[in-house]
C-alpha positions in Angstrom: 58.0 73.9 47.1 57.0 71.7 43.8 59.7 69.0 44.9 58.9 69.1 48.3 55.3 68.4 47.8 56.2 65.5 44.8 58.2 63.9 47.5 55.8 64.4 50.1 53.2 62.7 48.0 55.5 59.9 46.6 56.6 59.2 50.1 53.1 58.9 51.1 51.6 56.8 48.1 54.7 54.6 49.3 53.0 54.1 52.7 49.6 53.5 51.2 51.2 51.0 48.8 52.6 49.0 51.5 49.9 48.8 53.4 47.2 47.7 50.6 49.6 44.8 49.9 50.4 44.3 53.4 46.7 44.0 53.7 46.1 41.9 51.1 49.2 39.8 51.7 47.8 39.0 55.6 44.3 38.3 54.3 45.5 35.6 51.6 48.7 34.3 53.5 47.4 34.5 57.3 45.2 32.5 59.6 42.8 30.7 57.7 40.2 29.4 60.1 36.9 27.8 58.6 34.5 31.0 57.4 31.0 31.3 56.4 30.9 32.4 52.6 27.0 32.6 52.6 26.6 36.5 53.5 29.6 37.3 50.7 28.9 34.9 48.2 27.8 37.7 45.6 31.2 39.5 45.8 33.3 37.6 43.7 31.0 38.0 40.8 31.2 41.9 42.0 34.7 41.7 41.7 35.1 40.6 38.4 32.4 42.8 37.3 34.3 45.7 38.7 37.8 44.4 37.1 35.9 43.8 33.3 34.8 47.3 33.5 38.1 49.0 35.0 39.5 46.9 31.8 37.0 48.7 29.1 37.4 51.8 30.5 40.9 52.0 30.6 40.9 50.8 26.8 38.2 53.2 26.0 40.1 55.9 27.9 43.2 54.9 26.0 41.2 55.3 22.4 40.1 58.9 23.6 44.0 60.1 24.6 44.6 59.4 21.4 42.3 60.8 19.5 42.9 63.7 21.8 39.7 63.9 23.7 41.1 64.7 27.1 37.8 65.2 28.8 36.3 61.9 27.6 40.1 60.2 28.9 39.8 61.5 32.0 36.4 60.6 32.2 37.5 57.1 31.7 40.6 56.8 33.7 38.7 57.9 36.7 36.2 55.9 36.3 38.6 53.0 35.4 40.5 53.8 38.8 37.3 53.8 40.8 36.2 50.5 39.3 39.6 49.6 40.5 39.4 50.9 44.2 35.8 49.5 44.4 37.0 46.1 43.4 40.3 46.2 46.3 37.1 47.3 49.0 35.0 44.4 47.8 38.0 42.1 47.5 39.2 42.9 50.9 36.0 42.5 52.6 35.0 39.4 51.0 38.7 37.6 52.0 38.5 38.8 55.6 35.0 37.5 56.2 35.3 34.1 53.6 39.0 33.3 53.1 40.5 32.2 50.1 39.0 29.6 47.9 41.5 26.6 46.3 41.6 25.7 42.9 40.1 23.1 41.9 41.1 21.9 38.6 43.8 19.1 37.7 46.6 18.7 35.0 46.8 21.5 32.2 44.1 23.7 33.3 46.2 24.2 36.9 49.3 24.9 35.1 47.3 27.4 32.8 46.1 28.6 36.4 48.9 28.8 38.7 51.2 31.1 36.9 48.1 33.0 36.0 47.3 33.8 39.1 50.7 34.4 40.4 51.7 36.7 37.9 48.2 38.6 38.2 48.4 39.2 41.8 52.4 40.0 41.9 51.5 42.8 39.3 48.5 43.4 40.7 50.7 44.3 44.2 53.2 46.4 42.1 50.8 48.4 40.1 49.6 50.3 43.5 52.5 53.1 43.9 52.8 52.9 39.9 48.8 53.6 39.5 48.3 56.1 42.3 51.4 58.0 41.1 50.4 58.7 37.2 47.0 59.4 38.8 48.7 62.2 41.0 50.7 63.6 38.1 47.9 64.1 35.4 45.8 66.0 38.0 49.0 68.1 39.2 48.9 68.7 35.7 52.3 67.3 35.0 51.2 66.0 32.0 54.7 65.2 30.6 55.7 62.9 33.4 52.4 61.6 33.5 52.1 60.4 30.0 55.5 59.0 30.1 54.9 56.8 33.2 51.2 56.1 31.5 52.4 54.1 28.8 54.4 51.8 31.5 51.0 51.9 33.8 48.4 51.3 31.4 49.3 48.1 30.0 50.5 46.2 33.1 46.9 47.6 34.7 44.6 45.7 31.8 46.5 42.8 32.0 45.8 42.9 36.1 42.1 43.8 35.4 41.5 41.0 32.3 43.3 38.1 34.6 41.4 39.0 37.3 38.3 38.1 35.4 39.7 35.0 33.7 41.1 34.5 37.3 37.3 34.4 38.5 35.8 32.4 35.5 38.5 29.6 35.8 37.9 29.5 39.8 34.1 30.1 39.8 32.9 28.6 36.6 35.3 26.4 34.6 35.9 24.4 38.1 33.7 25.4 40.7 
């Protein structure tokens, strides 16, 4: 029955995993008519809000497996993959109703930018099944399996969660 769950569950974080980044994929790659950014405006600074604190958490929650505090990790990884789900609702929402807003910086600063962004949001599309499945396995209790694919997750997810804010001050702040 164990396996037939597993694979139940896989097969179904598969499906959700394709659709977030078909989702995703459709809102930064389809039509892009002229849209109103006024009644989203504040979402982008949401966003990286909620991608800085899925990055401290995971690091604190990472200090506290450590140091064997399994509550307090727990805690943290929740919390980090809430902050994360809040941040794909917000993000979601504010490309369907504003689009997608270009780059504006020249030279060095776009070639810093570019590659940046591209290798932020390919991992950021690959980190779904991988996120979703050590999330199912550590509150199936299969804490063996969990921590092994853990230390693959963790580090890909805080480089996804510190680009996206350095994604955010280089688009909103360095060149606005």
């Amino acid at each position: 029955m164990g396996i037939v769950r597993d694979r139940l569950v896989l097969a179904l974080i598969g499906l959700v995993s394709i659709g977030v980044v078909a989702l995703v994929a459709y809102l930064l790659l389809g039509p892009t008519a002229a849209r109103d950014r006024r009644p989203v405006a504040l979402l982008p600074v949401l966003n990286a809000l909620l991608n800085g604190t899925s990055a401290v958490l995971l690091s604190t929650g990472w200090i506290f497996v450590r140091r064997r505090h399994i509550a307090a990790h727990r805690a943290c990884m929740l919390g980090a993959f809430s902050a994360s789900l809040l941040f794909l609702v917000s993000y979601v929402v504010y490309h369907a109703l504003a689009g997608s807003r270009a780059f504006a910086g020249t030279g060095l600063a776009r070639w810093v930018y570019l590659p940046l962004l591209v290798s932020h949001i390919v991992l950021a599309a690959a980190m779904v099944p991988f996120v979703l499945t050590t999330l199912y396995r550590a509150l199936g209790g299969d804490y063996v399996r969990h921590a092994w694919l853990a230390r693959r997750t963790l580090p890909v997810w805080l480089y996804v969660s510190v680009t996206g804010v350095i994604i955010y001050w280089m688009l909103y702040h360095l060149f606005p």
